[in-house]
C-alpha positions, 0 to 999 in steps of 0.5 A, spaced: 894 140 258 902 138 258 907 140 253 914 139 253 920 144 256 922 148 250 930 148 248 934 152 254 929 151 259 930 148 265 927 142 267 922 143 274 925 138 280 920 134 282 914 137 287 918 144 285 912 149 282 913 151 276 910 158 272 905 153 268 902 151 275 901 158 278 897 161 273 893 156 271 891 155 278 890 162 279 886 162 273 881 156 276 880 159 281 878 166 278 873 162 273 869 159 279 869 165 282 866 169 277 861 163 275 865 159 268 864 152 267 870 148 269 870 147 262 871 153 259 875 154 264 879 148 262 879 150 254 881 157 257 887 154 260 890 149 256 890 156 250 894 159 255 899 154 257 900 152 250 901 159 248 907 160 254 910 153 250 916 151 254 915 157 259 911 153 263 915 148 265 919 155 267 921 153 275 918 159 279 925 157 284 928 161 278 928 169 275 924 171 271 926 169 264 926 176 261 924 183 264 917 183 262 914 190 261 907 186 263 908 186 270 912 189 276 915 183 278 916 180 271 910 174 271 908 174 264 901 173 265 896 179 268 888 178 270 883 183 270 875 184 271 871 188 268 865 191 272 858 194 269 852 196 273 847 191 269 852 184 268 857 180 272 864 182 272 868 179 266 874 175 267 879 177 262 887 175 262 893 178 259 898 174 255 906 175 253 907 169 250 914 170 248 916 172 254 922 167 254 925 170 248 930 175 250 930 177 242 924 182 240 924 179 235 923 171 236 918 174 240 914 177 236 914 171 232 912 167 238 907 172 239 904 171 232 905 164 232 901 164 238 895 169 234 894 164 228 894 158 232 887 161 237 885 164 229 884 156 227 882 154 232 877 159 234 876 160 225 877 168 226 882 171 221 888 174 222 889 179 215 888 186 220 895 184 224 898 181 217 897 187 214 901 191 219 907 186 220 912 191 217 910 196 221 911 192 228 915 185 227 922 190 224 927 184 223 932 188 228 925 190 233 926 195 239 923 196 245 920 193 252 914 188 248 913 185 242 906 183 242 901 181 248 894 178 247 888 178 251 882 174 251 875 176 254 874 170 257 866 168 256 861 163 257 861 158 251 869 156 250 869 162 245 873 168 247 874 176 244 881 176 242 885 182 243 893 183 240 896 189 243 903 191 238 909 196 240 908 203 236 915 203 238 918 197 235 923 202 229 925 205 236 921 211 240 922 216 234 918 212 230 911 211 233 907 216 232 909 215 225 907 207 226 901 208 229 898 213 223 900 208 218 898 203 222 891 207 223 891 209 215 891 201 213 886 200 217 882 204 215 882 210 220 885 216 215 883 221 220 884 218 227 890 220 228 889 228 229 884 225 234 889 223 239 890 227 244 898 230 244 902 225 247 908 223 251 909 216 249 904 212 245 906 204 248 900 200 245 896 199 238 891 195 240 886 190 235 880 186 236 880 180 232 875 174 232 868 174 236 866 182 237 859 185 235 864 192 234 871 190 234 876 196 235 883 199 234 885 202 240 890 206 241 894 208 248 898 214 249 901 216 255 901 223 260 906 223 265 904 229 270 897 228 270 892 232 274 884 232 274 884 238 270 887 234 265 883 228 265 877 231 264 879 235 258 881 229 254 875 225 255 870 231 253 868 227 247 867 221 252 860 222 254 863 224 261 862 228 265 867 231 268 864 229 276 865 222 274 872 223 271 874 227 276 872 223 282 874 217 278 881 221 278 882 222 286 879 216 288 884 212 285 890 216 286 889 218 292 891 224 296 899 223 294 905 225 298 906 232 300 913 232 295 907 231 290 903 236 290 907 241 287 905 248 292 899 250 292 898 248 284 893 241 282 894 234 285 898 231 279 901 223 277 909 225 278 911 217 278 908 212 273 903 215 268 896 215 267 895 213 260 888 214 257 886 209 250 882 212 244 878 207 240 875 207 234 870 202 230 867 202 223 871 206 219 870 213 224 875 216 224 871 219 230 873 216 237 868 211 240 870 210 247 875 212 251 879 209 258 883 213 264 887 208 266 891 210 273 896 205 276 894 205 283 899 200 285 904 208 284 900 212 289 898 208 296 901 205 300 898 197 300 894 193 296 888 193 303 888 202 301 887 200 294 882 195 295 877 200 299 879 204 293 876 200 288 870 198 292 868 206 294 869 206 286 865 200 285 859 202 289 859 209 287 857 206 281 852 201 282 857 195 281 857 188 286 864 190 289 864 183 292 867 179 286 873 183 286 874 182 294 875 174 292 879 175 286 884 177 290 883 171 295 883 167 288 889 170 286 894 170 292 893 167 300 898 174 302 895 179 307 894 185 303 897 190 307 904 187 307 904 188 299 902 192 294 901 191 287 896 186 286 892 191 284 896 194 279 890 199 275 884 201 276 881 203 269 875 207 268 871 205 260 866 209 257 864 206 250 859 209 244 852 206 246 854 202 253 854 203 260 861 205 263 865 200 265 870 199 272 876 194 270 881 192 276 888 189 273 890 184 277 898 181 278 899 174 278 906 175 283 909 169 281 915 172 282 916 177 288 911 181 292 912 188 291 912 191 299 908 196 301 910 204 301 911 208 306 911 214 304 903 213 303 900 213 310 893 208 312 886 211 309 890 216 304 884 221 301 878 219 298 872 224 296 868 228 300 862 224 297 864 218 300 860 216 305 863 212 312 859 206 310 863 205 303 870 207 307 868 201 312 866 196 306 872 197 303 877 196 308 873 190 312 874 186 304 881 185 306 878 179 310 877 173 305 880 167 305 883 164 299 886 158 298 894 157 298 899 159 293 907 157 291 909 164 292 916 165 291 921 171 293 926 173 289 932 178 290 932 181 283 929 188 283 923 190 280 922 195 274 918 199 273 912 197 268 908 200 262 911 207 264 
């Protein structure tokens, strides 16, 4: 599982940690702790260091190659679990692979370099995203991203592959356009007035390779949004407003008196929330819908944002246990001196299946983002919370896990997928 340093990057003095080393570390441990083989495991990694190419070598002394819209910090890798009430938490892991190429795009070459190398080796094709190659790969591409992957990593060493592409890579002006070309060319010629209005549309996600019902997924942002709001947009979800709502509050928390606006409704004034609309089979009617709000924007640490995701987790008849020893897989820092190391809380409703809780979860190779202040301990959750639940929530923070090359660095974070 070794690959030379590619041209302009720097060679690791030895015993320095290098980006390779951090991520495959993490995603072992993830592995054993949600039960895949080693060798998958191993499989799994070794796409991941080959598609970061010359990247991995990358020494974590150093600052990050490129401002990534990936991660706060930059890393261009990210985690996530996928909670349902009937399996095992699912494992996935987010990928930037031309995350060295400051150019979008010889990124998104590298990106779709990377693509047909997993499509023969895992015998899927590639014809959906070769069809949309003008739309996302301009020859003078714009914008915070190129192309990522992710990969459902499943038992088996056969994965689902996901490619999330920019709707504004012919400049912001232009992605509504590109996603309704997009949507048309893949055989959606109605989807789009089933969108929601927007604020922004930062991703045009496809399903390629080993999925009973692949999907086009479309992201759209909502600055300012508020349970009212949510609840609106998911009407044609299958969920029922309670859930949303309490969805919305769990994760968000109580906010900072400066946000609540007077006497109006509790609303995300700093990053977004983005919500996802997919589409399978030619319907042009949605088949799921997502509410993804970035936790990590509005609590104070990640030991609140942890018991959080646990209230939410055991609301829902899901083992919260899993998540407690990812986050002891993925760092060895107390998750009160940072916060970000649960970057969203997602909650995901698909036609003909259970809903689904997904945490994303930041690699911080580079830098821990330190707590906020402003957001006092114990912020609010809801009423229906019982002291049982607060209790699990907060005692999770006690798990231990095994040692990391954590660096810091003085650069400045910005902000990502706002």
């Amino acid at each position: 599982m070794t690959s030379r340093p590619g041209p302009g990057i720097p060679a690791a003095s030895p015993g320095e940690t290098k980006l390779g080393d951090h991520v495959l570390g993490q995603l072992r441990r993830l592995g054993a702790t949600v039960g895949l083989s080693e060798a998958d495991t191993e499989l799994y990694g070794q796409v991941l260091i080959a598609s970061l190419a010359g990247a991995a070598h990358r020494p974590l002394s150093l600052p990050p190659a490129s401002p990534t819209f990936l991660s706060d910090d930059h890393t261009p890798v990210e985690f996530s679990l996928a909670s349902t009430p009937d399996a095992a938490p699912a494992l996935r892991v987010l990928v930037e692979p031309g995350w060295v190429h400051s150019d979008m795009a010889d990124s998104g070459r590298a990106g779709l370099a990377a693509i047909r190398a997993m499509g023969a080796r895992w015998g899927f094709a590639t014809d959906q995203l070769d069809a949309l190659a003008d739309l996302f790969f301009p020859a003078a591409a714009q914008g915070p991203l190129a192309l990522w992957y992710a990969l459902d990593l499943r038992a088996g060493g056969v994965p689902g592959v996901k490619v999330y592409l920019n709707p504004s890579a012919s400049g912001p002006e232009s992605a509504a356009r590109t996603v309704h070309e997009a949507l048309r060319r893949l055989g959606y010629g109605q989807a789009f007035e089933q969108l929601p209005p927007a604020a922004g549309y930062p991703f045009l996600a496809l399903d390629l390779g080993a999925w009973p019902s692949p999907r086009v997924k479309v992201y759209v942002s909502h600055p300012r949004m508020s349970a009212d709001d949510a609840c609106a947009l998911s009407r044609t979800s299958g969920a029922t407003a309670a859930d949303i709502r309490y969805f919305f509050h769990a994760a968000a928390g109580s906010l900072t008196p400066s946000e609540r606006g007077g006497n109006g409704p509790l609303r995300l004034v700093r990053r977004p929330a983005l919500t996802c609309h997919s589409f399978t089979g030619g319907d042009s009617d949605p088949s799921g819908f997502t509410l993804h709000i970035p936790v990590r924007d509005y609590v104070r640490d990640d030991e609140e944002a942890l018991a959080r995701a646990t209230a939410l987790l055991t609301r829902a008849g899901m083992d919260p246990t899993v998540l407690n020893r990812s986050l002891g897989a993925l760092t060895q820092r107390t998750l009160a001196d940072g916060v970000g190391l649960i970057a969203y809380l997602a909650l995901v409703y698909e036609r003909n299946r259970p809903p689904r809780l997904t945490a994303y979860l930041s690699s911080e190779a580079h830098r821990v983002r330190p707590p906020q202040e402003q957001y006092p301990r114990g912020t609010w959750m809801p009423a229906q919370l019982t002291q049982s639940v607060l209790d699990l929530g907060h005692q999770a923070v006690g798990h231990i896990s095994p040692p990391t090359a954590q660096k810091e660095v003085t650069w400045s974070p910005t902000a990502s997928r706002s």
